[in-house]
Steps between C-alpha positions, in 0.01 A plus 500: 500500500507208235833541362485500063731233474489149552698263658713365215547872368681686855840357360443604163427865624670534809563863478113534503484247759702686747317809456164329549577338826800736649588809354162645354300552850733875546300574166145447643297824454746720360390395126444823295320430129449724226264406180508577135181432292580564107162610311477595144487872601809459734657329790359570843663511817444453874679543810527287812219242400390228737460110415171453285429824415577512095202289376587535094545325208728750376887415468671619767782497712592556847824607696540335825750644764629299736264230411349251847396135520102645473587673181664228338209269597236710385690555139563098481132433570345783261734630193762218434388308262935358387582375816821310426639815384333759760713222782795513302442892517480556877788247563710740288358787668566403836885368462623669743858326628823648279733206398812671584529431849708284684261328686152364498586464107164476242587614173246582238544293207485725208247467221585420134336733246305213345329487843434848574364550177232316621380624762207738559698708777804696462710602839731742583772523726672813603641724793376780702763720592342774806693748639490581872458827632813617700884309471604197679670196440282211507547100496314218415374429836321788532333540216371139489401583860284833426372291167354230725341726781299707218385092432555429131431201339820487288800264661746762690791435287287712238583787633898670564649820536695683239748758702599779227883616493533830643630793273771678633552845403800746377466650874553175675083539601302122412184509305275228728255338320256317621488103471250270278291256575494257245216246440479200225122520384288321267167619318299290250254500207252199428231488261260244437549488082533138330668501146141482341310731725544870623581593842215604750661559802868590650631463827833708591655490838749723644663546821470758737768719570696394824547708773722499773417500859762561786743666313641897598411595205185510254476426119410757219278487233654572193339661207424283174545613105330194304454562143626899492220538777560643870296317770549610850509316853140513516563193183789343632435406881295198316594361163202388447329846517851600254390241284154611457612867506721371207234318267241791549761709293578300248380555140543134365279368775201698510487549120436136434119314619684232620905565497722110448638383828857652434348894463375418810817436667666737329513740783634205732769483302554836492467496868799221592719719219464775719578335835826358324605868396450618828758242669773592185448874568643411850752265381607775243510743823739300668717454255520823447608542870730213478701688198466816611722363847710342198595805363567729780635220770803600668614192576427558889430221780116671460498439134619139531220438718242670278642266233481180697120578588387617120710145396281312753127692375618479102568088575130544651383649175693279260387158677153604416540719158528166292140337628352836428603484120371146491145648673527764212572278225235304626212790461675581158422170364182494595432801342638399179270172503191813572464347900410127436375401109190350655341868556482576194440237211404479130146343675415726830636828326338761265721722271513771708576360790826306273592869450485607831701261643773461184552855596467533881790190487701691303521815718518254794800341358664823398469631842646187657798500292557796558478413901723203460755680323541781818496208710782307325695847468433501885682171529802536282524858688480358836738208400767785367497703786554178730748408304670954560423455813756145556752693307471828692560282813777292368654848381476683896634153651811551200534821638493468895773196413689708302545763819586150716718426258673845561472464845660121502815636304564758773472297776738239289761809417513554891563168573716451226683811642522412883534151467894429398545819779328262761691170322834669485446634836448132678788387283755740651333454880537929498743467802841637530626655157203454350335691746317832452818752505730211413818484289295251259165662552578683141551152349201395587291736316731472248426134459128557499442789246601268236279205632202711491580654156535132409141326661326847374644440140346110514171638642429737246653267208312207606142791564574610156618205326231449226522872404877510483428161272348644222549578189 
């Protein structure tokens, strides 16, 4: 298939190079596309539609899962009419290499404002965070294993494991639960608008949720509460089928003919806020299992090791708890900026639709502050209790060398005891009167009662010397 790009443009968009010619084939057939047609009367919607069947001149949009070379094609060739910035979208969209490894490094440069203000897409980053169905410990090996036998697209050092710390109980009885798969994601809105013309069509692409394959264990499917509303696993197997679930419900949307791009992503955004408090509520869970050992530790060899395993999983959380502010901060902004400024201008933009978005932004933005600020309060909580946790340590190691302390001045008082009796003893050769029963056996006990008084007086002065010292 004729790839979009020409020759001079594969370095300029190499993340949408490599999925053209590499990665994308595991995403052949498995597209899944749902279309929304906005009408004066209302917005319509449709389930599972095929390529080429809308055939409108209505705006619309359409929400592609796990979108395939064929699909992309067939969008290039028919609907995208800004193609500079629909490129610049899909290379966004299908970054898929973190820059925080040690090897293979590719770091994504990181957009001024003045740039992203210009664009016509708007991307966001976030995690998944799945929980499995029974306990185990798991390691990056297999989970990057089970992630590449289900065949995703996505570069295997996307996905890692997230091994909760165990609560341990007043009884002595351990609370298992179950580890976390946790995936870095991306999902994207593009719309066709220009600063002097309204938008006609919008593109936004989300991945599918991974699965795992191989593994002794399956994944659940958690429940979802977006916007004060309940939406069950029959929503959240696909996000895309959330997503729509999501618009169809909300007020803004299908009260407006033809809503501005940002009411139309306003459930997207809703949707990432909820996948980042999903991953705190487990980071606030074990915490709350970490200080719960803190306050009722013992100070056993079991509790040391339960320490040195929640230190290890808390370094886990804190290496990564600073990029996911940034990834925050990052959806923040753009929702104080109402998505990108080109959606919505003095030019493509009635009244109405000004309104709409002015105050869809501003619940965005409230909600998102209020998101960043749990997520900071996460950090400096996580940082605190790493910080209880050194000291608790440094406090059991005082203690186990104050009681070798204790046990070193014993041993020195019985040497300090026995050794002018063995001295003495090889001075005086113990033969003859100095034998056991001797006439000058007497003497020579006499002779070492006061050496022993003497070297036990200069141990204990010299133990205690500082105390003795002061004032």
């Amino acid at each position: 298939m004729k790839h979009i790009l020409t020759p001079q443009e594969h370095e300029h968009y190499p993340n949408l190079h490599k999925f053209w010619t590499r990665t994308g084939a595991s995403c052949n057939g498995k597209t899944r596309i749902h279309h929304v047609e906005f009408h004066p009367d209302g917005p319509r919607y449709t389930r599972n539609i095929q390529l080429g069947d809308p055939d409108t001149d209505a705006t619309q949009v359409f929400i592609i899962e796990q979108a395939d070379i064929a699909t992309l094609r067939y969008f290039w060739d028919s609907y995208v009419t800004e193609k500079h910035s629909f490129l610049q979208c899909l290379d966004d969209f299908f970054h898929d290499h973190p820059s925080f490894n040690f090897t293979d490094i590719r770091p994504k440069i990181l957009q001024t404002p003045s740039v992203l203000a210009k664009q016509n897409h708007l991307t966001f980053n976030y995690v998944l965070a799945r929980q499995f169905d029974k306990p185990l410990r798991l390691d990056y090996g297999m989970i990057q294993t089970a992630a590449k036998d289900f065949g995703t697209w996505r570069d295997d050092r996307d996905f890692g494991p997230m091994n909760p710390v165990q609560r341990r109980e007043l009884g002595g009885e351990q609370t298992a639960f179950p580890p976390l798969a946790l995936t870095r994601t991306s999902a994207t809105a593009w719309f066709d608008s220009r600063h002097d013309r309204p938008w006609r069509t919008g593109l936004i692409f989300l991945d599918r949720h991974p699965e795992f394959w191989g593994l002794p264990c399956q994944l659940q499917v958690p429940f979802a509460i977006i916007n004060g509303r309940y939406y069950g696993t029959i929503h959240t197997r696909s996000p895309a089928d959330l997503l729509l679930a999501c618009m169809q419900q909300n007020g803004t949307l299908n009260a407006t003919a033809v809503p501005p791009p940002l009411v139309v992503v306003e459930d997207l955004y809703r949707l990432v806020t909820h996948e980042w408090a999903h991953l705190a509520a487990y980071f606030t869970r074990d915490l709350n299992a970490i200080e719960w050992a803190l306050q009722r530790g013992g100070g056993d060899k079991g509790d040391v090791e339960h320490l040195r395993r929640a230190m290890r999983d808390l370094f886990f959380a804190r290496r990564r708890m600073a990029h996911y502010c940034a990834l925050i901060q990052h959806t923040a902004h753009s929702a104080a900026i109402q998505g990108r400024p080109v959606w919505c201008t003095a030019l493509n933009a009635t009244e109405a639709q000004w309104h709409a978005t002015g105050a869809t932004a501003a619940d965005l933005q409230r909600d998102l502050a209020a998101l960043e600020h749990v997520m900071t309060q996460m950090h400096l909580r996580l940082q605190s209790t790493m910080t209880h946790i050194t000291a608790e340590t440094t406090v059991m190691e005082a203690d186990r060398a104050r009681v070798q302390n204790k046990i070193l001045l014993l041993l020195a008082v019985i040497g300090t005891i026995f050794l002018p009796v063995s001295s003495l003893a090889a001075v005086f050769s113990m033969g003859g009167d100095w034998a056991a029963g001797g006439s000058n056996f007497g003497w020579f006990w006499a002779i070492c009662g006061p050496v022993e008084v003497v070297l036990l007086g200069l141990l204990l002065g010299v133990s205690y010397w500082d105390i003795i010292s002061s004032p």
